[in-house]
N, C-alpha and C positions, 0 to 999 in steps of 0.2 A: 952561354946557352948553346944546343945544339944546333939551331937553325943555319949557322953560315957554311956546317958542313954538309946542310942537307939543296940548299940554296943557292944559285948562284950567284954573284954578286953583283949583277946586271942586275936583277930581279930586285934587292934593296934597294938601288937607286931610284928604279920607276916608283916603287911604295914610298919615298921621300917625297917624291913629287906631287906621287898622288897624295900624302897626307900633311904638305906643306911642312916638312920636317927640315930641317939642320941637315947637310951630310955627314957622310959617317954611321946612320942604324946602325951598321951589320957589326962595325967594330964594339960599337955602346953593349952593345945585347950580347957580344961574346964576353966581355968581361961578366956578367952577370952568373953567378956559377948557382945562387940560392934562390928563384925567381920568384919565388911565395912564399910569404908566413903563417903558421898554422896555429888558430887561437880556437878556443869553443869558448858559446856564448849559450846562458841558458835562455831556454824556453818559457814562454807566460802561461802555457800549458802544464808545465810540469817533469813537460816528457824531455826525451835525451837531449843535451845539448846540441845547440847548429851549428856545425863548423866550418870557420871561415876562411878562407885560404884568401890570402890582401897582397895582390903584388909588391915590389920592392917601386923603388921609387923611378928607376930605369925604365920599368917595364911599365909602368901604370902611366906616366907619359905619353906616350907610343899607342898604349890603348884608350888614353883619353881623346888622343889626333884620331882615332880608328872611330870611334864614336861620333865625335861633334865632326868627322870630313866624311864618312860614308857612312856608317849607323843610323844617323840622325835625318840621313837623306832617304831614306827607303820610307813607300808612306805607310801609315798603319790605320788600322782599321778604326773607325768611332766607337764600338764595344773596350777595344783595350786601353786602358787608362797608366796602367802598370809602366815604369820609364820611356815614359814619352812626354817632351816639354809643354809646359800649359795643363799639363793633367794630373790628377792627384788621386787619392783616394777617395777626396772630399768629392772631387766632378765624380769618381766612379761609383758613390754615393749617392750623388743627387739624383742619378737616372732613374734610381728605385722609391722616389718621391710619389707621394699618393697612392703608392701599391699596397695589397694588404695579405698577398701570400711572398713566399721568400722560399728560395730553394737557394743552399749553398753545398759547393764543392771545393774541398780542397786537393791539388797535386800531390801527392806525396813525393816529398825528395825530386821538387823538379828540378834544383838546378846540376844537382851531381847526377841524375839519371841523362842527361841530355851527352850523348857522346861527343868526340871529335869528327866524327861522319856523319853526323845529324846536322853538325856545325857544318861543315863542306857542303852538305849537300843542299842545306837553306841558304849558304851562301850561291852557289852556282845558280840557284830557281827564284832568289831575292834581290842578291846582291848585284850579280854579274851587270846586269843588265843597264843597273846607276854607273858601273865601269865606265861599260863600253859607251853610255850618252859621255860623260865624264872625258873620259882620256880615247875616243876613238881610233885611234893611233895604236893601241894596243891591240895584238891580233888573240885571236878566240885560244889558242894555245897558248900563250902569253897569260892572258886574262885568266885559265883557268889554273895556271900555277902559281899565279896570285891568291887565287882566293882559297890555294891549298895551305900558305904561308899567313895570308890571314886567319884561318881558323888554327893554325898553331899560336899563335900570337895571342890568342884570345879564351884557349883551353889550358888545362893540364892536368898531366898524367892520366889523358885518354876523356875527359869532361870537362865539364862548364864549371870553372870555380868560383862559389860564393863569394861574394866579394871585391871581385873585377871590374871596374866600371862601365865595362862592354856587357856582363854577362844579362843584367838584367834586358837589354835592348836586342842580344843573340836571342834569350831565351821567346823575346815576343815573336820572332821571323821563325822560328822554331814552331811556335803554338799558332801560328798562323792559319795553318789548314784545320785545326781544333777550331776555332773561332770561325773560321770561314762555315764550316760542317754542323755548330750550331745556328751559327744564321737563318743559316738554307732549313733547321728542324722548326726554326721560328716563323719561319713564314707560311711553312707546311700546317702547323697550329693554329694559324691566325684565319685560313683557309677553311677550319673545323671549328670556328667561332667562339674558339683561345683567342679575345680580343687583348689590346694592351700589353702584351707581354713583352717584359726586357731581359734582354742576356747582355752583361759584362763580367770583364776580366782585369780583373789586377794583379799581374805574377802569376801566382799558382792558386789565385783567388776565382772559383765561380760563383758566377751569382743568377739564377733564373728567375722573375719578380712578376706578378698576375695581378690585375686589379682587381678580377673576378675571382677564379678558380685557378690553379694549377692543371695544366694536362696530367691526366690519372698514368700516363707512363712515360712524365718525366723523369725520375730516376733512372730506370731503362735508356732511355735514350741515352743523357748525359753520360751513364756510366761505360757506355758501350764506346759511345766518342772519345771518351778518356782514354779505352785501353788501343781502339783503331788507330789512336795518336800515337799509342808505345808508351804509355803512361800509367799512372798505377793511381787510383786516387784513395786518401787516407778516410778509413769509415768512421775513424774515431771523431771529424771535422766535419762529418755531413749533419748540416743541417737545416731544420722548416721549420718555418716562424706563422703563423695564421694570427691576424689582429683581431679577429672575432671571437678568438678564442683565447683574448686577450694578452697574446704573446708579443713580443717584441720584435721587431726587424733590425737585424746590427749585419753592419756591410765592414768590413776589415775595421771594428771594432768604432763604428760608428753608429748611432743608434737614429734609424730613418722612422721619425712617427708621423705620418701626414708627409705636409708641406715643410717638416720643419727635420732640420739634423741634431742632434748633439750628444756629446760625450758622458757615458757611463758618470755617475756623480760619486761614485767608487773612484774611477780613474781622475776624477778633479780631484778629489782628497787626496789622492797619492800625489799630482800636481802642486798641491797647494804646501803640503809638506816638504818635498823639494824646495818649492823657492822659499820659506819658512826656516831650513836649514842653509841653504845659502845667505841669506838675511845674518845666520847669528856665526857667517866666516868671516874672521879678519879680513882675508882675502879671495878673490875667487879664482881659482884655475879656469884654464882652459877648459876641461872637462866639462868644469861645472858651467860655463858658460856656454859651451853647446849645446848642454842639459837642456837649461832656459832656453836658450834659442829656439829649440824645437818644439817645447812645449808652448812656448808662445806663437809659434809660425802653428800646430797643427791647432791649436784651441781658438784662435784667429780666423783661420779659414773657415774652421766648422760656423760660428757663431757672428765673425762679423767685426767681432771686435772681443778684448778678453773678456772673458763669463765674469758675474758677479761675484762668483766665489771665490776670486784668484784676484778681483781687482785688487784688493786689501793689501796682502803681502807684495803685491809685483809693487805697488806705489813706495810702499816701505821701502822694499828691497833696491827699487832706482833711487832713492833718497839716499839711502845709508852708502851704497857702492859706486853711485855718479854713474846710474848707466842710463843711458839714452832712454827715454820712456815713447814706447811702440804703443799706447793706447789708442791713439789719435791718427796714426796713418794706417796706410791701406795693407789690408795682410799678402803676404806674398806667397806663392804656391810653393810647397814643398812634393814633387813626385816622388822622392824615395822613402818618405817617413808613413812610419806604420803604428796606428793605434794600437794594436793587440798587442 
């Protein structure tokens, strides 16, 4: 990779330090000449495929130390649920419990739209600052040609790539002042006797939620915050749910009715089928047993324990395959997984 020519080699050693690494980075990452893999993955939408760009093993490394030693240390706000530990979709879910209007917004293309200056420059107004409590020793020129090498580290070919285990925790420090900017319209609302109202985020997920009414110019608002962000939001993903009007509230493909959450019974049949054909494999891959894992970790969390629909097969399917039966313990939070 380019960085050791751009770099100098004092400047990997302080980033070893600071990210409790092995010596040597600067040599590890020059051998690396292909730093990403490029696959497309389709859509539940229908629409174009999302392309993943997945570092190599060198690099994902390096940017897992970047995450869990400085990423993970920057705080975030109670609205964003989106890769941050202890939060899921399911918590970004519950907040909109007992509401009965629903305003959702989606990003369009947030995480390739997000530059390598966008990165720099949330690192400098986010990051620096965990630095210099951190390693004080490091002077402010120092420091900032650090965080010039970290958001290389963490970009490519000029954006945020899907797929990067940093990308999704850059992209929250990034959406920061968007979340900050709707707060501040939430309270301004609440002031005009828009009581109860919630605003969260998951990724490039919005969600505005009214127990009462919606404010009659929230769309205006939110859409205006989106593009003062540098953001673009997709129209085909907007949208309003009213329970009087006997519609449904789904939060990243979560169905909030009342007090209670749960999953499309469309999306369980498609669940149940899966472990149904796992059931009739000789053997199970890896694959397949991530499959399950996840569908058991999000259908867990929603409900508590697995749904009635899916006991059946999962009992079968730990009989027939010897796999450890999850019915009986406590579900464990998955942040990155996504119903939709």
């Amino acid at each position: 990779m380019k960085y050791s020519q751009i770099y100098q080699s004092d400047l990997f050693e302080t980033l070893e330090r600071l990210l409790l690494l092995p010596s040597g980075l600067e040599s590890r990452l020059r051998d690396v000449y292909d730093p990403y893999e490029r696959f497309t993955i389709p859509k539940g939408d229908g629409g174009p495929g999302r392309t993943i760009e997945a570092p190599v093993a060198a690099l994902k490394s390096v940017q897992s130390a970047i995450l869990h030693q400085l990423l993970y240390r920057v705080p975030v706000a109670p609205d964003c649920h989106g890769f941050v530990p202890g939060r899921s979709i399911v918590t970004h879910a519950r907040l909109h419990r007992n509401q009965n209007e629903l305003l959702n917004y989606d990003i369009e293309n947030a995480f390739p739209s997000v530059s390598r200056d966008r990165v720099v420059h949330s690192f400098h107004r986010r990051l620096a600052s965990y630095v210099k409590h951190r390693a004080p020793r490091i002077d402010k020129a120092r420091r900032e040609k650090l965080m010039e090498l970290l958001a290389d580290l963490v970009t490519w070919d000029g954006h945020l790539p899907q797929g990067a285990p940093t990308s999704g925790a850059v992209l929250n420090l990034v959406l920061a002042p968007l979340d900050r900017r709707l707060r501040k319209e939430v309270r301004k609302w609440s002031r005009k006797a828009y009581k109860d109202l919630v605003y969260s985020r998951y990724a490039d997920d919005l969600n505005l939620s009214a127990r009462e009414e919606l404010p009659p110019d929230a769309d205006e608002v939110i859409r205006r915050a989106i593009h003062q962000a540098g953001f673009r939001f997709n129209p085909r993903k907007v949208h309003r749910a009213d329970r009087a009007l006997g519609q449904t509230l789904k939060i990243c493909g979560i169905q909030v009715d009342g007090e209670e959450l749960r999953l499309p019974r469309k999306k369980l049949k498609t669940y149940r089928a899966v472990l149904h054909h796992a059931f009739l494999k000789n053997k199970l891959n890896g694959e397949t047993r991530d499959q399950i894992n996840g569908i058991l970790g999000l259908t867990r969390m929603v409900y508590g324990d697995i749904p009635p629909l899916l006991k059946r097969p999962w009992k079968v399917l730990v009989a027939r395959h010897n796999l450890k039966d999850y019915s009986d313990s406590r579900p464990q939070q998955i942040s990155g997984y996504s119903a939709s």
